[in-house]
ROSE-413478 format. One line per 4 residues: for each residue x, y, z of C-alpha. Coordinates in steps of 0.1 Angstrom, whole numbers, plus 2048, in hexadecimal, padded with zeros to 3 digits. Each point is the difference from the previous one (the first is absolute). Layout:
ROSE-413478
X/Y/Z  ...
end
This chain:
ROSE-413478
DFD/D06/681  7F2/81D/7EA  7E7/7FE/7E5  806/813/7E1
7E7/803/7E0  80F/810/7E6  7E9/804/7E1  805/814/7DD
7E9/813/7EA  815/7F8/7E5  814/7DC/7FC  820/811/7F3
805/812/822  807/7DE/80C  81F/804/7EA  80B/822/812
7F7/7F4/826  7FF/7DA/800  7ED/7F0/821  818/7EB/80C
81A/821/801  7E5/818/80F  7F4/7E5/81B  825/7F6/80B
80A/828/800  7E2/804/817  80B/7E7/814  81C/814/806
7EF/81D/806  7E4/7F7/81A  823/7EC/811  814/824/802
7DD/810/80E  7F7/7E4/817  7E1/7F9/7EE  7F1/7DC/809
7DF/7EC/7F6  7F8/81A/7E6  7EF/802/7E2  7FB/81A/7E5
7FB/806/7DB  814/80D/7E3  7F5/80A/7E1  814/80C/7E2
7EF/812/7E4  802/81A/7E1  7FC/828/804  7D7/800/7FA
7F6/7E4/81C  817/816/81D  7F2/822/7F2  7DD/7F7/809
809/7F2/821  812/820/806  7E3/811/7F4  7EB/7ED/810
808/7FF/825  81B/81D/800  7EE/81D/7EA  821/7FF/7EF
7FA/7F9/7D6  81F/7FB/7F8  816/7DA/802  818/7FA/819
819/7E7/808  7F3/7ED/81E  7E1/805/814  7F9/7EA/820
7DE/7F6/813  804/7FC/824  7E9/7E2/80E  802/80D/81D
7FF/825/812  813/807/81D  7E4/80A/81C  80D/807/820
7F2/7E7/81E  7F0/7EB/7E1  80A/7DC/7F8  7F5/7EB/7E2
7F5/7DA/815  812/7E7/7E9  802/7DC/809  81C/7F3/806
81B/7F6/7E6  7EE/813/7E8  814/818/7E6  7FB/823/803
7F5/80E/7E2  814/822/7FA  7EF/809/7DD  802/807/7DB
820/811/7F0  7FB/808/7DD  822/807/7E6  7FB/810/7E0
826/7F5/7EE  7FC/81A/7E2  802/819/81C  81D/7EC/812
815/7FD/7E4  7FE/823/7F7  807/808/827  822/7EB/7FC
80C/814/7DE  7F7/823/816  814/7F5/81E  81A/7ED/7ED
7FB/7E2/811  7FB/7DC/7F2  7D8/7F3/7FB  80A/7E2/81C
80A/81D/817  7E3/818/7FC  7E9/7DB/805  813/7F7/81D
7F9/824/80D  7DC/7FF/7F6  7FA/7DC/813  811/80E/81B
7E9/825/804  7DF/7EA/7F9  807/7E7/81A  80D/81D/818
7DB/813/7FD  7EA/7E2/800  814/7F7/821  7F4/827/812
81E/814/7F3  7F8/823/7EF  814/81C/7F6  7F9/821/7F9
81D/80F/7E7  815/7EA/7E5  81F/80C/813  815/7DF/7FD
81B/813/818  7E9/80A/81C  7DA/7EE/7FE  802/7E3/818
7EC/7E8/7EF  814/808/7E0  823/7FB/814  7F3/7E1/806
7F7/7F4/7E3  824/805/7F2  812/7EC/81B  7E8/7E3/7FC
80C/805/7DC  823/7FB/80E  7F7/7E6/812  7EF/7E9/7E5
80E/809/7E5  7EC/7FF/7DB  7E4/7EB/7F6  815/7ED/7EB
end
């Protein structure tokens, strides 16, 4: 079973992203990427809390629609000694919904679709995925993304 701890800077993002929706759609998501014991953290928030974490730990002053923190880095011949049964934390994923809403008017998509795609690319990095262009046609890790989409369907 996964753990999910979803918190909001602001109670009226509740509203917009509700935890029972969020936790079920991540369900679905760690399901379609075979992701099992985990445990990670999302956070949804207004414009000025993700610009100073992109600031922050990305030189980058400007906000942003996601960013996500990685618990763990892949080394190669290094493993993490866990004890048994216990969840693997994957990290921190951090949603500003200003920024997501006006994502879904510029793509002409619904707000539940540019969430579920949001969910979806957070969970993908904090799991090791990267990608290194915003080419939906041709990035692997963005391809990916959108038949997960496909395959779970919206938030809600």
């Amino acid at each position: 079973m996964n753990t999910y701890l979803i918190e909001y800077t602001d109670d009226k993002y509740a509203m917009i992203a509700p935890k029972k929706a969020v936790k079920a759609y991540l369900d679905k998501v760690c399901l379609s990427l075979g992701l099992k014991n985990v445990e990670y953290s999302v956070t949804f928030c207004d414009e000025d809390y993700i610009r100073t974490l992109n600031r922050d730990y990305r030189n980058i002053d400007s906000s942003t629609d996601i960013l996500s923190f990685a618990a763990e880095d892949s080394q190669e011949g290094f493993d993490f000694i866990v004890p048994k049964n216990a969840k693997r934390n994957l990290g921190d994923m951090i949603i500003c919904l200003a920024v997501m809403s006006a994502n879904a008017k510029s793509f002409s998509v619904s707000e539940t679709e540019e969430l579920s795609r949001l969910l979806i690319h957070g969970t993908l990095h904090l799991a090791g995925y990267d990608h290194k262009t915003n080419d939906m046609e041709t990035e692997p890790m963005l391809v990916k993304q959108e038949q997960i989409l496909r395959e779970t369907g919206l938030v809600y």
